[in-house]
C-alpha positions in Angstrom: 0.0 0.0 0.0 1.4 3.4 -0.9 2.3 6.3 1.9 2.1 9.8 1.2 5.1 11.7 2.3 4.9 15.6 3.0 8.2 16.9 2.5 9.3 20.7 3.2 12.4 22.1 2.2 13.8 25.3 4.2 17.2 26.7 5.6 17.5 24.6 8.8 19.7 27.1 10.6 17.7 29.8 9.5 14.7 28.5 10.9 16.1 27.8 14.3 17.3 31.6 14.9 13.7 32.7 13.5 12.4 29.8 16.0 14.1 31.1 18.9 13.4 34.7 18.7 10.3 35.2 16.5 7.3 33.4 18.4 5.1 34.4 15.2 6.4 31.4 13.6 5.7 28.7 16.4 1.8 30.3 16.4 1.9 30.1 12.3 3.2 26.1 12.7 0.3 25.9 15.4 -2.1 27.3 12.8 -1.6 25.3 10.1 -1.3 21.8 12.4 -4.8 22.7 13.2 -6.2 23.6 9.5 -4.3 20.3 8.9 -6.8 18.8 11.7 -9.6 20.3 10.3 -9.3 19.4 6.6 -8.3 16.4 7.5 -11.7 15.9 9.5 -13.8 17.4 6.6 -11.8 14.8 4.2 -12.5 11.6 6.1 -15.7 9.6 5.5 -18.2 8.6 7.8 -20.0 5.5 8.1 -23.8 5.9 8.5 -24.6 5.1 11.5 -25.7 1.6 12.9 -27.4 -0.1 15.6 -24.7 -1.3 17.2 -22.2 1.2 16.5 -21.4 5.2 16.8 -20.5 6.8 13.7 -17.5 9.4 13.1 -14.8 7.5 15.3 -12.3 7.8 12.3 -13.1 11.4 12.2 -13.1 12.0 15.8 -9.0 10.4 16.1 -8.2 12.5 13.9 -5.3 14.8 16.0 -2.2 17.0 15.7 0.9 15.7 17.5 3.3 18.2 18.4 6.7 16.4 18.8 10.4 17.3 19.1 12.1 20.5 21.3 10.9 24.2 21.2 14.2 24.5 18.9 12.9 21.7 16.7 9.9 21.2 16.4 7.0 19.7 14.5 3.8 17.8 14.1 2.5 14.9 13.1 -1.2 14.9 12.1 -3.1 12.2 11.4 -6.0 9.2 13.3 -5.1 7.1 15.7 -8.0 4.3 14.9 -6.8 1.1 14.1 -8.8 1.0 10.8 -7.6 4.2 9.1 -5.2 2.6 7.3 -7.5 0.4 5.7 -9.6 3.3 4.9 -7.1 5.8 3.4 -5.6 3.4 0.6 -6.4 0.9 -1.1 -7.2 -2.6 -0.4 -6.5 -5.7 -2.4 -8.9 -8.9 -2.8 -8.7 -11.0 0.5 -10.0 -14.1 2.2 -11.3 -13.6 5.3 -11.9 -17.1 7.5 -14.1 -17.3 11.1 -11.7 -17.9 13.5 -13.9 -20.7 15.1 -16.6 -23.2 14.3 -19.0 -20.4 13.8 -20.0 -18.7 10.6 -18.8 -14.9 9.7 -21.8 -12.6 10.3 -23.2 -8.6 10.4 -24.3 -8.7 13.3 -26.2 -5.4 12.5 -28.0 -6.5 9.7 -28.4 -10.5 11.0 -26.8 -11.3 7.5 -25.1 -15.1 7.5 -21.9 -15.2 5.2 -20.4 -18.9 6.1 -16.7 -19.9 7.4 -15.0 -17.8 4.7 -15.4 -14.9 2.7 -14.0 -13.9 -0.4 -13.7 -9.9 0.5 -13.3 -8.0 -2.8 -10.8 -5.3 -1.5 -11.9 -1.8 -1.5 -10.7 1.4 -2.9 -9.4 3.9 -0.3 -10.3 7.3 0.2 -7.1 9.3 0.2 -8.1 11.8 2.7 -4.6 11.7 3.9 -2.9 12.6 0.5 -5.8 15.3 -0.2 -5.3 17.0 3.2 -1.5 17.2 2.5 -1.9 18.4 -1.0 -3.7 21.4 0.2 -0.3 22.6 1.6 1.2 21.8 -1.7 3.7 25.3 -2.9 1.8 27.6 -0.1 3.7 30.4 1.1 3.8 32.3 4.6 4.3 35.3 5.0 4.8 36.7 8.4 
């Protein structure tokens, strides 16, 4: 499955004397980590919602990490569910087998499916890629 990767190119040591004496760029990298949230939210689907289950938890893990030092810094935004991989790209043709004597069922719909399934794949959303191409050659200007 294919990743997206976001890369910006600036003067590192440039960007660490702005960093330590302008805090206008910390509250701009602030900014845009929370428009990044935001897209991001907009972008990602949302299952209707079912009798046995809430709908928007891929949406709702959707959250900017701020990591490194006040003189490095960044963030990482992105969900945290375990399915939002599986969501975002694509998905190939699988087998899918009960993992006891039982048969595979929705248990929301009642629906019967046997010991194996022959899952078709999916195709993913991209809501990753399409928040990051938003980004794509903007400018800042402080």
């Amino acid at each position: 499955m294919p990743n997206a990767d976001v890369t910006v190119v600036w003067d590192d040591q440039a960007l660490l004397v702005a960093l330590n004496s302008d805090p206008r760029i910390s509250a701009q990298l602030d900014r845009m980590a929370r428009e990044a949230v935001l897209t991001m939210k907009f972008l990602a689907p949302v299952s209707p919602v079912g009798p046995l289950h809430r709908s928007g938890n891929l949406r709702s893990s959707i959250h900017a990490f701020r990591q490194g030092t006040p003189h490095d810094r960044y963030y990482i935004v992105g969900p945290t569910a375990d399915y939002a991989r599986y969501v975002n790209d694509d998905t190939v043709p699988h087998i899918i087998r009960s993992h006891g004597p039982w048969p595979l069922r929705n248990r929301e719909t009642g629906q019967v499916f046997g010991q194996v399934v022959h899952h078709p794949g999916t195709h993913g959303q991209h809501f990753v890629e399409r928040t990051a191409e938003t980004f794509q050659g903007r400018r800042v200007q402080l």
